[in-house]
Each structure stands twice: as structure tokens, then as C-alpha cells.
PDB file with one MODEL, atoms N, CA, C and O in Angstrom:
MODEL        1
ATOM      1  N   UNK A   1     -15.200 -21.686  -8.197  1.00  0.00           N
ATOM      2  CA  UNK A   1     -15.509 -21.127  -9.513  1.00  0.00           C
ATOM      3  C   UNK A   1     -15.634 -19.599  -9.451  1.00  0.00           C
ATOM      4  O   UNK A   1     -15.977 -19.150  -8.357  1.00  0.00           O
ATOM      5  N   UNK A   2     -15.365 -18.546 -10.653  1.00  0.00           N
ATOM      6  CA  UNK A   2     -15.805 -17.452 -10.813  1.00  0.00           C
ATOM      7  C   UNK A   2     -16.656 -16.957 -10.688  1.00  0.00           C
ATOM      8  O   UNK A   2     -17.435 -17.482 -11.483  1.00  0.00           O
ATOM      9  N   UNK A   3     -17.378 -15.847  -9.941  1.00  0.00           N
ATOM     10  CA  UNK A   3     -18.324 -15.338  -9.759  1.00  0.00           C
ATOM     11  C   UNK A   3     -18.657 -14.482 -11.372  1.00  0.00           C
ATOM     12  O   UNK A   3     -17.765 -13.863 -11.953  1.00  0.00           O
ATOM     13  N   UNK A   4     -20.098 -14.598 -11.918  1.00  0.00           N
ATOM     14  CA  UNK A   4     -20.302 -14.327 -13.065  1.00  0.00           C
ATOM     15  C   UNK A   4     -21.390 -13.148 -13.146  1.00  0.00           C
ATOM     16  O   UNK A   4     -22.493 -13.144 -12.598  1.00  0.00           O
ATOM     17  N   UNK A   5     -20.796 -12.096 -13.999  1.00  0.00           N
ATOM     18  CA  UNK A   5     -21.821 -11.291 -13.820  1.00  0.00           C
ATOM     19  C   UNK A   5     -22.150 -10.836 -15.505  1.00  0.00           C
ATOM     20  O   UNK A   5     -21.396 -10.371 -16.360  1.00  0.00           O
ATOM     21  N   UNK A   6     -23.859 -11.254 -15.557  1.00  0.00           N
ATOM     22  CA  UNK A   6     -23.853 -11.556 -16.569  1.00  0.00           C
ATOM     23  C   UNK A   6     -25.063 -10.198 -17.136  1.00  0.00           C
ATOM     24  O   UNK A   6     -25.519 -10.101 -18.275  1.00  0.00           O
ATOM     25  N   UNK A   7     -25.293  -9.480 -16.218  1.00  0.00           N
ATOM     26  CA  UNK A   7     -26.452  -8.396 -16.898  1.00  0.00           C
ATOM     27  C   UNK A   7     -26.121  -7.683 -15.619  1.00  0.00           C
ATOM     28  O   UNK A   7     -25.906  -8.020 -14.455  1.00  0.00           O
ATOM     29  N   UNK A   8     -26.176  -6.372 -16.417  1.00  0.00           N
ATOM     30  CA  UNK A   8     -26.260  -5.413 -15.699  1.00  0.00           C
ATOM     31  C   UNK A   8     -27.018  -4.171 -16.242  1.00  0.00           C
ATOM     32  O   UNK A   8     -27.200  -4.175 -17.459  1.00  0.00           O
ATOM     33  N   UNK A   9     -27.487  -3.116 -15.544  1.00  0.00           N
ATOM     34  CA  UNK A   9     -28.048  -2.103 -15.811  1.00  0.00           C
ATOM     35  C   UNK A   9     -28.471  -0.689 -15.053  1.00  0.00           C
ATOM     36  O   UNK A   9     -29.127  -0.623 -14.013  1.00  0.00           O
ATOM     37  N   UNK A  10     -27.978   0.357 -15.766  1.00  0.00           N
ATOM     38  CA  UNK A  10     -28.206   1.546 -15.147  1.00  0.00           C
ATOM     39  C   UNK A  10     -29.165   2.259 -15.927  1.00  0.00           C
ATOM     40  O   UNK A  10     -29.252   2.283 -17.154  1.00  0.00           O
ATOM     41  N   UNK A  11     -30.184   3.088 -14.711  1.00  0.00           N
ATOM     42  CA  UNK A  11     -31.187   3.775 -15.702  1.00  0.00           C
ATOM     43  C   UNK A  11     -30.421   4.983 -16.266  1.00  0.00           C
ATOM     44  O   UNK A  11     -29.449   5.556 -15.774  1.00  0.00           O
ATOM     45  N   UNK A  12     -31.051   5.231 -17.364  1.00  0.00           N
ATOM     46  CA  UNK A  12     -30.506   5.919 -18.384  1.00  0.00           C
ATOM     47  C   UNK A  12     -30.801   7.962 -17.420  1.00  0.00           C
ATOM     48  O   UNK A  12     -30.244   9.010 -17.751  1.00  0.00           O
ATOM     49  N   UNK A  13     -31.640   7.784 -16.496  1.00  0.00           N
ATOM     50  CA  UNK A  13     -31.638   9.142 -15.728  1.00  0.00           C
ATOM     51  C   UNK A  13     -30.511   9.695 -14.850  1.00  0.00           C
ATOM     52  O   UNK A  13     -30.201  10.853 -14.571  1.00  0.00           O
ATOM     53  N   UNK A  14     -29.786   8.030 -14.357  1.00  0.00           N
ATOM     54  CA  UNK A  14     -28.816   8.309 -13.567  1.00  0.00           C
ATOM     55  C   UNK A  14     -27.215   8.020 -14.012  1.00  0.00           C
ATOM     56  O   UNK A  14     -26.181   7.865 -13.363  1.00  0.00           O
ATOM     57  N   UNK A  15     -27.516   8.026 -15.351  1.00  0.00           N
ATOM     58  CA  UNK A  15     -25.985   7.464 -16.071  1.00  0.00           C
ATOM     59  C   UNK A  15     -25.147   8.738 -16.166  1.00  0.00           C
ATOM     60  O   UNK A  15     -25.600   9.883 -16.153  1.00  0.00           O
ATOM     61  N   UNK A  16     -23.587   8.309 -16.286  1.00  0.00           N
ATOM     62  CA  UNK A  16     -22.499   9.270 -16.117  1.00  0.00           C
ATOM     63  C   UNK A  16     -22.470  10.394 -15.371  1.00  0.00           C
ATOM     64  O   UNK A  16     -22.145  11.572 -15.513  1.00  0.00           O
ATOM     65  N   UNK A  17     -23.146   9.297 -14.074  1.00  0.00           N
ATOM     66  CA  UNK A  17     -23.101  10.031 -12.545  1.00  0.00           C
ATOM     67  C   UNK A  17     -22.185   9.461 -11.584  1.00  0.00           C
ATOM     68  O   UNK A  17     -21.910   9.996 -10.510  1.00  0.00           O
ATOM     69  N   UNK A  18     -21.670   8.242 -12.042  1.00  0.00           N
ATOM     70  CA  UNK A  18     -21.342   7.339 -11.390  1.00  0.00           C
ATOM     71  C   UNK A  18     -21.696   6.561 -10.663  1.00  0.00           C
ATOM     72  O   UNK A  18     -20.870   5.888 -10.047  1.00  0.00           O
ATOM     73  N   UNK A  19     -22.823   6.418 -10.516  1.00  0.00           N
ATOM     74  CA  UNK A  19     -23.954   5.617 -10.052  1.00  0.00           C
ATOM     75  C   UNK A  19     -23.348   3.890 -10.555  1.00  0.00           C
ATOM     76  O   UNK A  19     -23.280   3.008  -9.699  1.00  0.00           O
ATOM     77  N   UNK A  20     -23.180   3.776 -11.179  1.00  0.00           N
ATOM     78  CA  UNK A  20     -22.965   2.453 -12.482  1.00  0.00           C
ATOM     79  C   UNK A  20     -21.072   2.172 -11.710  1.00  0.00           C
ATOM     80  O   UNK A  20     -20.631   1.075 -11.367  1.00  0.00           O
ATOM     81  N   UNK A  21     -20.586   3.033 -11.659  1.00  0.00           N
ATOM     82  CA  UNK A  21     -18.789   2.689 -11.200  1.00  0.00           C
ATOM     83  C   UNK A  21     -19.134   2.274  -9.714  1.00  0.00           C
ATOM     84  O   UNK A  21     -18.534   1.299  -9.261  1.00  0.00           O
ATOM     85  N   UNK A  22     -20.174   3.022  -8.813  1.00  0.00           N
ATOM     86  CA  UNK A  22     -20.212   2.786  -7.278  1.00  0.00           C
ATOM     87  C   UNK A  22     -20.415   1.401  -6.932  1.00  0.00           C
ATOM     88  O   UNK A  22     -19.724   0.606  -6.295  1.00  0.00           O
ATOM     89  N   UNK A  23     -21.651   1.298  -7.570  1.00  0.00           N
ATOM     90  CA  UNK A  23     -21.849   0.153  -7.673  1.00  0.00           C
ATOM     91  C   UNK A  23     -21.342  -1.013  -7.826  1.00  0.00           C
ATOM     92  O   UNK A  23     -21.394  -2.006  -7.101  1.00  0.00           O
ATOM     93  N   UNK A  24     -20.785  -0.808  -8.942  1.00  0.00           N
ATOM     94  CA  UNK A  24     -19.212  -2.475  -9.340  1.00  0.00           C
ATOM     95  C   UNK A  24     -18.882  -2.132  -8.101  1.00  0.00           C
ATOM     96  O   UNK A  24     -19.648  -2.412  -7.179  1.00  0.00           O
ATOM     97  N   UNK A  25     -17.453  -1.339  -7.832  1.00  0.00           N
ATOM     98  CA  UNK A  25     -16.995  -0.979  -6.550  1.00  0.00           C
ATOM     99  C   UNK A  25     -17.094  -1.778  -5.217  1.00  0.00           C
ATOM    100  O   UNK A  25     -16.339  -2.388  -4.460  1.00  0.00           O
ATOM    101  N   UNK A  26     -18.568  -1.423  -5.332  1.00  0.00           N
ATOM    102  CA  UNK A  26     -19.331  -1.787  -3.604  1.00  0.00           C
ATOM    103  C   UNK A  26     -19.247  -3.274  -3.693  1.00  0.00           C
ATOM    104  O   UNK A  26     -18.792  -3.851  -2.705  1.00  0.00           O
ATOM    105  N   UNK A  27     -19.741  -4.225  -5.074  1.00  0.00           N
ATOM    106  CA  UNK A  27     -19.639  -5.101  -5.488  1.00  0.00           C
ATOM    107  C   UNK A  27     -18.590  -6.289  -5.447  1.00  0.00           C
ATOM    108  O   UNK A  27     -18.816  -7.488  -5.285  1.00  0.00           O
ATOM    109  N   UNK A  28     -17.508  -5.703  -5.618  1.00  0.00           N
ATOM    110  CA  UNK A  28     -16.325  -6.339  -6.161  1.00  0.00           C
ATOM    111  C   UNK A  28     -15.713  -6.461  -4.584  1.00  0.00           C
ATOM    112  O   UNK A  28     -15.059  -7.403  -4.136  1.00  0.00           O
ATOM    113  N   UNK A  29     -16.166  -5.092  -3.807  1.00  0.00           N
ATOM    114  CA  UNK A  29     -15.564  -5.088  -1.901  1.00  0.00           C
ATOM    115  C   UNK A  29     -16.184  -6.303  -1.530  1.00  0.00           C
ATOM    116  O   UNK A  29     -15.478  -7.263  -1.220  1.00  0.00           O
ATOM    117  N   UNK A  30     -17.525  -6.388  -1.524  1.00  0.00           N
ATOM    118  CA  UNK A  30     -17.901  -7.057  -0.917  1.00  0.00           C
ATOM    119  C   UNK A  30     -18.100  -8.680  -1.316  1.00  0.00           C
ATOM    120  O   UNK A  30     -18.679  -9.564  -0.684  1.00  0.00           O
ATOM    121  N   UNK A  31     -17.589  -8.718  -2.258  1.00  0.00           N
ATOM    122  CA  UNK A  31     -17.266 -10.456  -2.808  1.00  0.00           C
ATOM    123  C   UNK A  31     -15.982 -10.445  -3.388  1.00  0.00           C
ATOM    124  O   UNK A  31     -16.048 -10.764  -4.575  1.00  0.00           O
ATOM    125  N   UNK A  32     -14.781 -10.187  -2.983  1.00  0.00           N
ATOM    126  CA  UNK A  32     -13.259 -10.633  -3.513  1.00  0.00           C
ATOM    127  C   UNK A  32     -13.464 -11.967  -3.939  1.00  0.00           C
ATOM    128  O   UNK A  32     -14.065 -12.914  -3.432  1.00  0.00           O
ATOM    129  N   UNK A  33     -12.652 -11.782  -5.278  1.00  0.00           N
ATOM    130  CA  UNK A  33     -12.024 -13.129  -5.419  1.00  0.00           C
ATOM    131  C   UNK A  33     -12.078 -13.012  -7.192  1.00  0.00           C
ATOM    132  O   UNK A  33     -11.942 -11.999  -7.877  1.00  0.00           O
ATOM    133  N   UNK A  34     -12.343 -14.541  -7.665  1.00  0.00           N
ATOM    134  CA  UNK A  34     -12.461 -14.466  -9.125  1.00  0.00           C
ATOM    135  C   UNK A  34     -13.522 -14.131  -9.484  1.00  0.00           C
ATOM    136  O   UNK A  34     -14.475 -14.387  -8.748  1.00  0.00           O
ATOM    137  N   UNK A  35     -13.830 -13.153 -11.257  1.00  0.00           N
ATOM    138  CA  UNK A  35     -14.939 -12.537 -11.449  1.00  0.00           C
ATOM    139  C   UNK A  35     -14.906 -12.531 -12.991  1.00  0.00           C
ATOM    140  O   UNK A  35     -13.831 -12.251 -13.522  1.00  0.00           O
ATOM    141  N   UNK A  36     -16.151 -12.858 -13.892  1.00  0.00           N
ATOM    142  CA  UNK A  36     -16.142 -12.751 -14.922  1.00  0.00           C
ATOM    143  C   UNK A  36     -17.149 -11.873 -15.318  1.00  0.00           C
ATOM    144  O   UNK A  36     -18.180 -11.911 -14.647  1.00  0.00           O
ATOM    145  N   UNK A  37     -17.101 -11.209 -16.110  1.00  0.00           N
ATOM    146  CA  UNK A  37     -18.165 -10.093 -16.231  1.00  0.00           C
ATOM    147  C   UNK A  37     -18.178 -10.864 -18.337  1.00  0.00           C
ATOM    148  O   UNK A  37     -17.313 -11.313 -19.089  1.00  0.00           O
ATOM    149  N   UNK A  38     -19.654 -10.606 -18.435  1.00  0.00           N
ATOM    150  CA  UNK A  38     -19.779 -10.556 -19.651  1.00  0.00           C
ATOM    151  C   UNK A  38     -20.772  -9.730 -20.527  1.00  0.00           C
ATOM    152  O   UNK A  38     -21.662  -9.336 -19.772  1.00  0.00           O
ATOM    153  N   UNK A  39     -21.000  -9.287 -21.850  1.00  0.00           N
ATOM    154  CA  UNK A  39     -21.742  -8.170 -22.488  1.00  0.00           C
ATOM    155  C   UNK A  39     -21.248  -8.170 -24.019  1.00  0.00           C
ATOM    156  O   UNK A  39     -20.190  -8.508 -24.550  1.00  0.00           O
ATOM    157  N   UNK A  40     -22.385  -7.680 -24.474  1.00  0.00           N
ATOM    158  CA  UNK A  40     -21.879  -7.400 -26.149  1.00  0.00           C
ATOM    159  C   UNK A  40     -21.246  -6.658 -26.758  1.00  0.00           C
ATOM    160  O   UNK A  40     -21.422  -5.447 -26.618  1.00  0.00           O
ATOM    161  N   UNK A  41     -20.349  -7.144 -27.589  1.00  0.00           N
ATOM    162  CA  UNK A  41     -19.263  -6.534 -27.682  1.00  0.00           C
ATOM    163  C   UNK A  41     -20.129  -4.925 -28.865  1.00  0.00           C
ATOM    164  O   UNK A  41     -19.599  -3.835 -29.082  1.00  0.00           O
ATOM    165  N   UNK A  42     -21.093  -5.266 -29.214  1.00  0.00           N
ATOM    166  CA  UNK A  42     -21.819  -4.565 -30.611  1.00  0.00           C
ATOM    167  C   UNK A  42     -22.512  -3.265 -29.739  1.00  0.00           C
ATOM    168  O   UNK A  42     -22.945  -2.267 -30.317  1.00  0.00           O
ATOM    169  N   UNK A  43     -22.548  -3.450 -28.164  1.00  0.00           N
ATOM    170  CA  UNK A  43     -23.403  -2.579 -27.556  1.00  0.00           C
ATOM    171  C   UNK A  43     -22.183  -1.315 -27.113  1.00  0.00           C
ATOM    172  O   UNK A  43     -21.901  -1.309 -25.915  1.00  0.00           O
ATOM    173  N   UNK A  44     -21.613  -0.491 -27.809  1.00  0.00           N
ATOM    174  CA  UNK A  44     -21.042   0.028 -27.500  1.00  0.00           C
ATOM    175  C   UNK A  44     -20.982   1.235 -26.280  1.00  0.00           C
ATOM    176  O   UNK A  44     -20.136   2.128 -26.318  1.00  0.00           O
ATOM    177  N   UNK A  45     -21.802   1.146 -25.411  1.00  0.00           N
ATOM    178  CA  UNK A  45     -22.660   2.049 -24.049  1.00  0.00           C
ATOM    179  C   UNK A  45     -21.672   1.033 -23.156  1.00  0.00           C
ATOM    180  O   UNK A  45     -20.729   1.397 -22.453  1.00  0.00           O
ATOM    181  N   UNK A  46     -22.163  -0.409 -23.381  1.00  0.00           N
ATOM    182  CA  UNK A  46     -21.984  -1.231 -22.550  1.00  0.00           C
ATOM    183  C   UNK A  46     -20.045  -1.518 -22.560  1.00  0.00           C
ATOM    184  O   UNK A  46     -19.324  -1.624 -21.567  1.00  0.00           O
ATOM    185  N   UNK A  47     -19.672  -1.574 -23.889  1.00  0.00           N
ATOM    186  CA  UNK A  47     -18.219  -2.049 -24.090  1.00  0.00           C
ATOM    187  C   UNK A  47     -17.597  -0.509 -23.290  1.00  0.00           C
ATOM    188  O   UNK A  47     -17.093  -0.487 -22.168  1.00  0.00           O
ATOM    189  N   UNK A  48     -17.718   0.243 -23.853  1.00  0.00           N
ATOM    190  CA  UNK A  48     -16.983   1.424 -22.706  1.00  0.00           C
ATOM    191  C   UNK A  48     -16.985   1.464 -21.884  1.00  0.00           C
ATOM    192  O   UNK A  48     -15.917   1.556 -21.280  1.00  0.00           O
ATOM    193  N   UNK A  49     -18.818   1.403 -20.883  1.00  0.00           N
ATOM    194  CA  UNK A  49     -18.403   0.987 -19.245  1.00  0.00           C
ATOM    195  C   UNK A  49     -17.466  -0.064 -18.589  1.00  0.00           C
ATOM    196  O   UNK A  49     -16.808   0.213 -17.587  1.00  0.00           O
ATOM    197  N   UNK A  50     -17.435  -1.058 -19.079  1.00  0.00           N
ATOM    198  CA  UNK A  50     -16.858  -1.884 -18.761  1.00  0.00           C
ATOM    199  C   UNK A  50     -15.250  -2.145 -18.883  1.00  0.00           C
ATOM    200  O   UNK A  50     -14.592  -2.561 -17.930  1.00  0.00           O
ATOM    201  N   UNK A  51     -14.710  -1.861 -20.130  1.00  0.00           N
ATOM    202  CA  UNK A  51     -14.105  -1.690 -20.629  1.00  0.00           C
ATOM    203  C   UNK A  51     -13.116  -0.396 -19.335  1.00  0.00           C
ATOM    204  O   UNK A  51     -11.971  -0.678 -18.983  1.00  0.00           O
ATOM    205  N   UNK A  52     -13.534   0.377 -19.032  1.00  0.00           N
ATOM    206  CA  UNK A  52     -13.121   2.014 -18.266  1.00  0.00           C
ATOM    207  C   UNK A  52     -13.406   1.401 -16.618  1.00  0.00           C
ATOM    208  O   UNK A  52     -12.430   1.537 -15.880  1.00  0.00           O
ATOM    209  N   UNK A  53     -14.824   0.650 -15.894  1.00  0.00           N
ATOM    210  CA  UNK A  53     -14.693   0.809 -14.479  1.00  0.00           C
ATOM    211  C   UNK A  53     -14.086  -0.298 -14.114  1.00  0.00           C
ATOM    212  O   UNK A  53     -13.528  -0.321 -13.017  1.00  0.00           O
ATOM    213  N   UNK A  54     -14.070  -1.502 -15.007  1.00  0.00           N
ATOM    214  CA  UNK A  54     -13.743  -2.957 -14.185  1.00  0.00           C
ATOM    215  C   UNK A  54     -11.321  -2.417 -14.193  1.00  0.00           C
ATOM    216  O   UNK A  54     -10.542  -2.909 -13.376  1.00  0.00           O
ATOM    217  N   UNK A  55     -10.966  -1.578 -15.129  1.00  0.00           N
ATOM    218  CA  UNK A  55      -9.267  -1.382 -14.343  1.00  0.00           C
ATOM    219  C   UNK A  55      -9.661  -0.724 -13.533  1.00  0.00           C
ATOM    220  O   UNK A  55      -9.215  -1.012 -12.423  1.00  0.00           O
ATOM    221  N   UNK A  56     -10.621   0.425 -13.579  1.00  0.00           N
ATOM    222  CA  UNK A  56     -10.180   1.633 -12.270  1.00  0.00           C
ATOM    223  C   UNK A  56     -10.895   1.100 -11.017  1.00  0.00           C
ATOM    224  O   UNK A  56     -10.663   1.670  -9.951  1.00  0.00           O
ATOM    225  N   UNK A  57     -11.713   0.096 -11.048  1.00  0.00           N
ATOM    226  CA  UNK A  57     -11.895  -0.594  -9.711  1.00  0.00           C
ATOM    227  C   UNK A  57     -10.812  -0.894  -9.415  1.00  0.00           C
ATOM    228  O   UNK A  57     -10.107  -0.221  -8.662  1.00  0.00           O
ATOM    229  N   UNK A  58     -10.478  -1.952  -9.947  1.00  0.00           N
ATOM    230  CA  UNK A  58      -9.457  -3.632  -9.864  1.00  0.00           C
ATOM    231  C   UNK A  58      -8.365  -2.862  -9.727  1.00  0.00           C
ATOM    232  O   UNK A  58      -7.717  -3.232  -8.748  1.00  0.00           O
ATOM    233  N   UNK A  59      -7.711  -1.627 -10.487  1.00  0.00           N
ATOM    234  CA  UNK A  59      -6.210  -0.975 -10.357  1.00  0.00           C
ATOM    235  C   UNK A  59      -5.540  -1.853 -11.609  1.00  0.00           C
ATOM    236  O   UNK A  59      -4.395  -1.479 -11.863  1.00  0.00           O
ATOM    237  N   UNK A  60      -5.947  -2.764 -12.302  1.00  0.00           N
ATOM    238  CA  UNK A  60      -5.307  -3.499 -13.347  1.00  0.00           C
ATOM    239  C   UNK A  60      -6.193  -3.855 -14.595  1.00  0.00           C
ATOM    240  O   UNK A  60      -7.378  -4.182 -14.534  1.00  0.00           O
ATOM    241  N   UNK A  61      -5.489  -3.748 -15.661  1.00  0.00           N
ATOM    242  CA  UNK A  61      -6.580  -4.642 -17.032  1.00  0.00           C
ATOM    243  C   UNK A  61      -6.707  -5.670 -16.347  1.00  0.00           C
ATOM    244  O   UNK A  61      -5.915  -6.134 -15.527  1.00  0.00           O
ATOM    245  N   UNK A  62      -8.427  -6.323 -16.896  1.00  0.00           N
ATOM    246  CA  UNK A  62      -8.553  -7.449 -17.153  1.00  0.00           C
ATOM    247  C   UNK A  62      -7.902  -8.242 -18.032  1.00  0.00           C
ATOM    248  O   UNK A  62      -7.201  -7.766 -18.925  1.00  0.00           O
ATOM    249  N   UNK A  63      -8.140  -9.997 -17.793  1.00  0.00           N
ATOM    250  CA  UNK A  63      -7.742 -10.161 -19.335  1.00  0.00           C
ATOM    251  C   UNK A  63      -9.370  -9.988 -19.865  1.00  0.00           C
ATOM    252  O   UNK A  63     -10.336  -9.793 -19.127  1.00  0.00           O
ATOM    253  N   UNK A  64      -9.389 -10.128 -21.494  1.00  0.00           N
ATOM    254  CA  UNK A  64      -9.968  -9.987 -22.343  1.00  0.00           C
ATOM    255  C   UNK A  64     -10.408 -10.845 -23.413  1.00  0.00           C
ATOM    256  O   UNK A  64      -9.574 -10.823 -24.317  1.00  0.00           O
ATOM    257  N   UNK A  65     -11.752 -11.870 -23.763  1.00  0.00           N
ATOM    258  CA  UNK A  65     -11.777 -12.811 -24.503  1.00  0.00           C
ATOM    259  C   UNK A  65     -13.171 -12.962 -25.109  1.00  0.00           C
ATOM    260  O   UNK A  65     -14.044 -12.199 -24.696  1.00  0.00           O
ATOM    261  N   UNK A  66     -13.501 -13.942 -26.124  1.00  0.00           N
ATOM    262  CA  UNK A  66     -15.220 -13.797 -27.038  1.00  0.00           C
ATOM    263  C   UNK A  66     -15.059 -15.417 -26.611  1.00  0.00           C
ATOM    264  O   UNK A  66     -14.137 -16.218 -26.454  1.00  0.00           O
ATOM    265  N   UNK A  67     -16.645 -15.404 -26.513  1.00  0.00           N
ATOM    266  CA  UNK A  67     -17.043 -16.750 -26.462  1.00  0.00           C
ATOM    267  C   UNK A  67     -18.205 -16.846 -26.994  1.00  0.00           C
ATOM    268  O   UNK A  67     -19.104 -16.005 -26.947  1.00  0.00           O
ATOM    269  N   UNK A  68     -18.215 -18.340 -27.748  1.00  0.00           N
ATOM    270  CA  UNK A  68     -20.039 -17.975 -28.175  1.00  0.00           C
ATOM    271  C   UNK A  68     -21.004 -18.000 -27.433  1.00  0.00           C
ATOM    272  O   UNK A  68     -20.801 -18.554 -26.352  1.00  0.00           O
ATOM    273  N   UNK A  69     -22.232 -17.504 -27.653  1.00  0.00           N
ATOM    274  CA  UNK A  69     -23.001 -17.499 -26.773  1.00  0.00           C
ATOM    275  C   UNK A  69     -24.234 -18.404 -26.975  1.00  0.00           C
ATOM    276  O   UNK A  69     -25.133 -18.348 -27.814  1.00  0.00           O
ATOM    277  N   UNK A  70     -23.990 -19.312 -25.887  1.00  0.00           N
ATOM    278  CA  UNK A  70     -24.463 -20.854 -25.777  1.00  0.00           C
ATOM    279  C   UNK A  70     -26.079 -20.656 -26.512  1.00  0.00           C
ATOM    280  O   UNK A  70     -26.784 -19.647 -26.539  1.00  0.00           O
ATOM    281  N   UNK A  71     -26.365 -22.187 -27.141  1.00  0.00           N
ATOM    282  CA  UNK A  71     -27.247 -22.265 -28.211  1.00  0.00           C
ATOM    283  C   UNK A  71     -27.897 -21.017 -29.021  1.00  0.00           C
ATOM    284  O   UNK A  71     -29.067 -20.935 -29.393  1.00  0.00           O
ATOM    285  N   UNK A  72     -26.943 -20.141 -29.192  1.00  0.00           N
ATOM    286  CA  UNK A  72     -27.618 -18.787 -30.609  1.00  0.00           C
ATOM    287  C   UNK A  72     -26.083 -18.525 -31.091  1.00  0.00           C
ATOM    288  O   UNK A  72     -25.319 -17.603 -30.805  1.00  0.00           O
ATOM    289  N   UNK A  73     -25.887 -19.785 -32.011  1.00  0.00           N
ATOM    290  CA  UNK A  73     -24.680 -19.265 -33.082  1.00  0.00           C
ATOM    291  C   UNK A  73     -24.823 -18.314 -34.021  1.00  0.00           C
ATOM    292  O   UNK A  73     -23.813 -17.904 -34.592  1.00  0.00           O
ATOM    293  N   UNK A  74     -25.937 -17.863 -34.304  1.00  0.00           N
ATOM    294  CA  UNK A  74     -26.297 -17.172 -35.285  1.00  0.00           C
ATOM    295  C   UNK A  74     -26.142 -15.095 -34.751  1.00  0.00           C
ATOM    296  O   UNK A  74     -26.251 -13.985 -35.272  1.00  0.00           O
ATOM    297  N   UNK A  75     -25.815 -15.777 -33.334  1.00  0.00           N
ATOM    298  CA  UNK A  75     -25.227 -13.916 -32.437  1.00  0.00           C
ATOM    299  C   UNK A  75     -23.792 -14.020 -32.316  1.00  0.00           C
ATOM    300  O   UNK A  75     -23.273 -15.036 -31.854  1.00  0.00           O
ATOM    301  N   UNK A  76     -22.896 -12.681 -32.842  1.00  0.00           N
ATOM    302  CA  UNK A  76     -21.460 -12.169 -32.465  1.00  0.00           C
ATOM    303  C   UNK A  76     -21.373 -13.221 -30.988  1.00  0.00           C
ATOM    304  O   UNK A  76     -22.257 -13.715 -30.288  1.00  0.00           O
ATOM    305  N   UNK A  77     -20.371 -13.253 -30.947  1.00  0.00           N
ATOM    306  CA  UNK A  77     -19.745 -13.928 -29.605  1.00  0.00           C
ATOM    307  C   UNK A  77     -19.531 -12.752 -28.491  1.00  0.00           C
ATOM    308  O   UNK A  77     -19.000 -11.654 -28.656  1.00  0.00           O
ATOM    309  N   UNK A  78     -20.065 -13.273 -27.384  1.00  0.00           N
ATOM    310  CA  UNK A  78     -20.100 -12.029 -26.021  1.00  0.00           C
ATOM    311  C   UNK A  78     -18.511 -11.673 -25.816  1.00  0.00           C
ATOM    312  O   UNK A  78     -17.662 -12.496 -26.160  1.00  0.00           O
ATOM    313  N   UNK A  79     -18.178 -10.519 -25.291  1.00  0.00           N
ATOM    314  CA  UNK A  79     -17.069 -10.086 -24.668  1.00  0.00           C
ATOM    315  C   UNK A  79     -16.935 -10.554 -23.286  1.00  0.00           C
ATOM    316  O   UNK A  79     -18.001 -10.469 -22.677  1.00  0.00           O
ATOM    317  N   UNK A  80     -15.901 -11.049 -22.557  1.00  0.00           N
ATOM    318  CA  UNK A  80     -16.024 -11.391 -21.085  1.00  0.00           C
ATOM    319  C   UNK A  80     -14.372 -10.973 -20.438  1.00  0.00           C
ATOM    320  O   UNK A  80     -13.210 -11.103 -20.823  1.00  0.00           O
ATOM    321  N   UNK A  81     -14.862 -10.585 -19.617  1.00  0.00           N
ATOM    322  CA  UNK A  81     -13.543 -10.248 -18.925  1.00  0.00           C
ATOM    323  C   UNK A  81     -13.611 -10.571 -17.939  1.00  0.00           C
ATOM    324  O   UNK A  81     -14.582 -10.506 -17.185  1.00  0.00           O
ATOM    325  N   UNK A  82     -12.488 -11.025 -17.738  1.00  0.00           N
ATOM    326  CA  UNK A  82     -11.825 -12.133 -16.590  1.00  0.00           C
ATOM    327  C   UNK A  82     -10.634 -11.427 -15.114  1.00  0.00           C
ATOM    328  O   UNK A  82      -9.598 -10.861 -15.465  1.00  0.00           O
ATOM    329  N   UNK A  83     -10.840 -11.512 -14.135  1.00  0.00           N
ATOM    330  CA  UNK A  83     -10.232 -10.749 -12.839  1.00  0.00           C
ATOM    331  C   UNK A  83     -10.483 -11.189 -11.847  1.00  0.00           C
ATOM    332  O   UNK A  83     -11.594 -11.673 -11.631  1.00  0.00           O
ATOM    333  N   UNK A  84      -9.478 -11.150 -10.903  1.00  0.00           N
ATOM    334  CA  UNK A  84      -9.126 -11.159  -9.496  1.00  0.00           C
ATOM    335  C   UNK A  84      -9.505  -9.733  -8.943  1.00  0.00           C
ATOM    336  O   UNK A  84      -8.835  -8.725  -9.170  1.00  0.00           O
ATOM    337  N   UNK A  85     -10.872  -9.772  -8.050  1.00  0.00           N
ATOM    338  CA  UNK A  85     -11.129  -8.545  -7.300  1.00  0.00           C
ATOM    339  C   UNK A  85     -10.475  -8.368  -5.846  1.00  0.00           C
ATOM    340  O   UNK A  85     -10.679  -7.341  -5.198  1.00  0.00           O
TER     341      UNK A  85
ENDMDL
END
């Protein structure tokens, strides 16, 4: 199965340092394989990081898809992106 990464977070002292890209990076080296990353699509901090480090890790788009998010129909459906690290 896919390795799932479902929260993440950088403090807001050390952001657009790259602190947040090293990290995936170090991440993705050290567990190859399949990877789903997921986040709200409404959090737009979050849709850009992700969106920008998971190609320039990987060297390729993800694919790209919404799913609901299990028992709270009443929330937007999460963004998840899907890759071979």
C-alpha cells in the first residue's frame, strides 16, 4: 500500500527557508516507493507548498484528485496527490 502523508507542518518562523522542501526531500530518500500526500484544497499556504515541492522533489507532476473526507460530508473534499518517490 501507499505510504500516506496526511499532516504536515512548518513553523511559521522558519517558512520560505526551505526548511518545509528539505524535509519532504529527506523524506521521500529515505522511504521510496508509493506516496499519497493529502491537504485542503481551501488552505491556500498549504495548496502551493505542495502543489511546487512534491514535482521538484519527484522531477515529475503528481497525479492530482478530491476525495471526501471520511464521515464530515458537510467539508470540501481534501486534495491528494498521488506518486512514485
Amino acid at each position: 500500500p501507499p505510504r500516506i502523508l496526511g499532516e504536515f507542518f512548518v513553523a511559521r518562523s522558519v517558512r520560505r527557508r526551505g526548511v518545509g522542501q528539505a524535509a519532504v526531500a529527506e523524506l521521500l530518500r529515505r522511504h521510496p516507493g508509493e506516496w499519497e500526500i493529502a491537504f485542503q484544497g481551501e488552505n491556500r499556504g498549504a495548496a502551493r507548498f505542495w502543489r511546487y515541492v512534491v514535482p521538484e522533489v519527484i522531477g515529475t507532476d503528481p497525479a492530482e484528485g478530491r476525495r471526501p473526507v471520511p464521515g464530515k460530508p458537510h467539508l470540501p473534499p481534501d486534495v491528494w496527490l498521488t506518486f512514485r518517490a
